[in-house]
N, C-alpha and C positions, 0 to 999 in steps of 0.2 A: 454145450459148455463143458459137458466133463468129459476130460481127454485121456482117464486112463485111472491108475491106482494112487490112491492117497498114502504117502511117504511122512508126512508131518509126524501125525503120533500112530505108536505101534501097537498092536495088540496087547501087548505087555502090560504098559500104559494104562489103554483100557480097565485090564482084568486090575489092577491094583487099583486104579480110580472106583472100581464099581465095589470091590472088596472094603475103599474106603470110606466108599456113602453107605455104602450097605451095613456098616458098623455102626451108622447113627440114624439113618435117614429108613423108611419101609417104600418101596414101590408108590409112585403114585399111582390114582384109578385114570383106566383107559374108560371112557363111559360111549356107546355106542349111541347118538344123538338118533331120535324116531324120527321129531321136526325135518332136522336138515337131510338125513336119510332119505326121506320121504319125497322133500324137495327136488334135489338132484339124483336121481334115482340109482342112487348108490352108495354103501356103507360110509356113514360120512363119521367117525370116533374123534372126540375129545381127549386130549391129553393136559389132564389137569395139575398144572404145575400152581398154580393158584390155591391147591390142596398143600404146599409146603407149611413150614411152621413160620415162615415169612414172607407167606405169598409169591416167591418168586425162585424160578430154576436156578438164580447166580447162588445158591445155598450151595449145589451141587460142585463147583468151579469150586468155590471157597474149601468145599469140607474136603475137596483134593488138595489145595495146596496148602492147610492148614496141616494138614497131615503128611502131606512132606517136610515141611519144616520142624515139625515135630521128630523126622524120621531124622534129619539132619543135624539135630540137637540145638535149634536156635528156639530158646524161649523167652525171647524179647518184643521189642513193640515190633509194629509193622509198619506199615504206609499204603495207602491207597488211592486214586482217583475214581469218583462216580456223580452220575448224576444221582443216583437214588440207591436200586436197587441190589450195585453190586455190592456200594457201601455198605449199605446194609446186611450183606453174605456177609460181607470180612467180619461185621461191629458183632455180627450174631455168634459168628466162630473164633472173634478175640475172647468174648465171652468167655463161652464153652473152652477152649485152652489156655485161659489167663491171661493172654497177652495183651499189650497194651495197644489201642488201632488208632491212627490218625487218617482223616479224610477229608482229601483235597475236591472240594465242590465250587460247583460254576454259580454266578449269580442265575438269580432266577430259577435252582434247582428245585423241584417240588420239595415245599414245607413239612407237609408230610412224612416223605421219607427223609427229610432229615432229622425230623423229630425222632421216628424209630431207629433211628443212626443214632442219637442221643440215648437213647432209650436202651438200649441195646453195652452202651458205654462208648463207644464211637467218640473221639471227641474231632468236630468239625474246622478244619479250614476252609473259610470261602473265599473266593474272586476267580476271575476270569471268567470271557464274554463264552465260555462254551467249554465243554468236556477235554477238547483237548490241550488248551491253557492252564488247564487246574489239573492235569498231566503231569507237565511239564515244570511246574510248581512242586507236583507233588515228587516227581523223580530228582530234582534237585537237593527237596529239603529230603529226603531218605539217601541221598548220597553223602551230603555233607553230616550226617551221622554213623552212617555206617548201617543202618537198618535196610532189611528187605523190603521192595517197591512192589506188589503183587497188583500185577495189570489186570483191568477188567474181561481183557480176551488175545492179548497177544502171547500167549502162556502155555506149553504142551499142558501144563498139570491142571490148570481150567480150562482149557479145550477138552480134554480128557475126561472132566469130572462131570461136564457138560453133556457130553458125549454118551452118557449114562442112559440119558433120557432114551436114546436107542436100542442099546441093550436092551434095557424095561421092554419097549414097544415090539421086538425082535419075537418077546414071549409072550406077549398078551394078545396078538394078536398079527393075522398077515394082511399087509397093506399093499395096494399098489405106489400110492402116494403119499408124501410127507408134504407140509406145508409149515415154515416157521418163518415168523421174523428176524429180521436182518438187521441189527445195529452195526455192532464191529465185527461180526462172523461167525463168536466163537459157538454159540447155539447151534446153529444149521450145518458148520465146518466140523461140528465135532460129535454131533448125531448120523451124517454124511460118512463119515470116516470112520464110526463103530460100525457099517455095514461092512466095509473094506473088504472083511475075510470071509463074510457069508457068502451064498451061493445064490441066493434071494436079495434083490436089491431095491424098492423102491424107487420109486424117481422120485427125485429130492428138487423141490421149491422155495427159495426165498422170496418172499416179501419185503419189499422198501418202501420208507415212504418217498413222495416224491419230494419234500423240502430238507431230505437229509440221506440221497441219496447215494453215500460214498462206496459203496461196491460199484453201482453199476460203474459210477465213472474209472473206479480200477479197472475194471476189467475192461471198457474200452480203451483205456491207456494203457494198459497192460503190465499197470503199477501202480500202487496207492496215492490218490490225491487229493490233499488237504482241499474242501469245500469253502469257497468266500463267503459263505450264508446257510446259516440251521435253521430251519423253520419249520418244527411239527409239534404238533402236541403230543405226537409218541416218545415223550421223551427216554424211553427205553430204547431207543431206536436210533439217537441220534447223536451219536460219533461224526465227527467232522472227517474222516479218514479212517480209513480200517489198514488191516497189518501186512507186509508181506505174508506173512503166514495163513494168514485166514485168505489172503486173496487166493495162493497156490493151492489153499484147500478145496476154494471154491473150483477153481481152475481146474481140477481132477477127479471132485467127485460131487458135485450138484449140475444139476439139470438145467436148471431154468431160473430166471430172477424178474420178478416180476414188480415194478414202481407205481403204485396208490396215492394219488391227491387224499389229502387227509380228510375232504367231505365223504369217501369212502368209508370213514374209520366208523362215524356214527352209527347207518344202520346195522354194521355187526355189533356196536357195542347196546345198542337199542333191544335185539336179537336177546344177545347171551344173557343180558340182565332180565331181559320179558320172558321170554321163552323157557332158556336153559335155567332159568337163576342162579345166574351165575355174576358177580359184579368183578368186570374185570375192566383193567387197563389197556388205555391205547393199543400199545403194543403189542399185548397180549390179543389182543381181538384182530391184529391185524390180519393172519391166515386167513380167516373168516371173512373179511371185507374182498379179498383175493377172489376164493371163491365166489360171494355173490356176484363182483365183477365179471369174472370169465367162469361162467359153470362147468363148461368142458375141461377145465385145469385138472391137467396130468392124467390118470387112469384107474380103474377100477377103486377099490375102497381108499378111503382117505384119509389121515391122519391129519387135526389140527394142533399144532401145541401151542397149548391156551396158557402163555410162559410166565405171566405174570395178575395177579390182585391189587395192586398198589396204588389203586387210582386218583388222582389229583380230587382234592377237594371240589374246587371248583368247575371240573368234569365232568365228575359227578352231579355237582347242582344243574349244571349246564342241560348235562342225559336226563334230570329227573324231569326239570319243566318242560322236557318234548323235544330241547335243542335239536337241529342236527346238522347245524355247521358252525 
């Protein structure tokens, strides 16, 4: 899949995004797992973004383009689409820089995180059958105001902020392999893209699920295409369509993409909660479900980035009684 150098975001980019989480955010822990080590007979590391201050890596995206906007001198409301998580970056760093956050959410978004969207001071819009209707709602009502629309991954400065998580891993330790999930790109496109200048490259893995698969179908079309049907419980994962931008990124600097039936997802998250203790979400567990699938995925030591904590209530009850489909 990767056909060459990643042109999207620049090192520049990079170095100011990590300058800018690095002014509020510490390193999260790379933790080397013994269990899964042991199993696959090769350094198998955790990359704990579940260690955030709100359990998920879109803090990282946010505290980049929060702090552009600051650098720009807009300090007004903002606007957003998400199903959860990323809402929750913005509502955490309207917060933290005063500004006022509006968030366009799909029915059916986990309660949860829209409660810590509330929580947070987040005030919520909902409707539409899915993340990318409550988009498109959202890009409208922030134009007919004139406020900024900060996307959840079609964005150099959260592709950038995201892309952090690499740097970090670059220095904590050498991998052969990265493994993350794949919602709309910007995660994997922009931890991909912070190797760009090294000398040392990892092969880089996304993970999809298969009921909300819109990479892969870009990259067989060879362009972003809006999906007739969302079906996973990773709903971190689950964009109807991912971006040009994140496609070209895929396109130039990831490896391989690999599509999980969501009965996959339970024994990793069965795993991380028994084993690791670790209580993580869908999504976040999906790496891990990857690898149990195909153990020989990619080479020598392996990076999983455990991207998110946010787990659905009823997931969780589902994992505690034994569920696991």
């Amino acid at each position: 899949m990767r056909k060459g150098r990643a042109i999207e975001i620049t090192a520049q980019q990079f170095a100011r995004a990590e300058q800018d989480v690095r002014a509020v955010l510490p390193p999260t822990p790379l933790e080397l797992s013994r269990h899964l080590s042991r199993a696959y007979g090769r350094p198998v590391y955790l990359k704990l973004e579940v260690f955030q201050p709100i359990r998920t890596f879109k803090i990282r995206g946010a505290i980049a383009r929060f702090s552009g906007l600051a650098r720009s001198g807009h300090h007004g409301p903002v606007v957003t689409a998400s199903a959860g998580n990323h809402g929750l970056a913005v509502a955490w760093c309207g917060d933290r820089w005063g500004y006022p956050v509006h968030v366009f959410a799909p029915v059916g978004a986990n309660p949860a995180k829209l409660d810590a969207i509330r929580l947070w001071g987040g005030e919520i819009h909902q409707g539409g059958a899915g993340y990318d209707q409550a988009a498109v709602a959202a890009q409208e009502f922030a134009k007919e105001r004139g406020w900024p629309f900060i996307h959840g991954f079609d964005d150099p400065e959260i592709i950038a902020g995201q892309g952090t998580i690499g740097l970090e891993l670059a220095t904590q330790a050498e991998v052969g392999t990265v493994i993350a999930g794949v919602g709309g790109g910007g995660l994997l496109g922009g931890i991909a893209a912070s190797y760009a200048e090294q000398h040392v490259r990892p092969r880089m893995i996304g993970v999809e699920p298969a009921g909300a698969a819109s990479m892969q179908a870009a990259l067989k079309a060879g362009h972003p295409v809006a999906l007739a049907e969302v079906n996973t419980i990773a709903d971190g994962l689950a964009p109807g369509r991912v971006s040009a931008r994140t496609l070209r990124l895929f396109q130039t600097c990831v490896d391989q993409l690999v599509v999980i039936p969501d009965d996959a997802l339970w024994p990793a998250l069965t795993h991380l909660m028994e084993v690791e203790h670790l209580v993580v979400e869908p999504s976040g567990a999906a790496p891990l479900a990857a690898l149990m699938a195909q153990p020989d995925l990619g080479s020598g030591a392996v990076a999983l980035i455990v991207s998110g904590g946010n787990i659905a209530p009823t997931v969780l009850a589902h994992l505690l009684s034994g569920g696991t489909r």
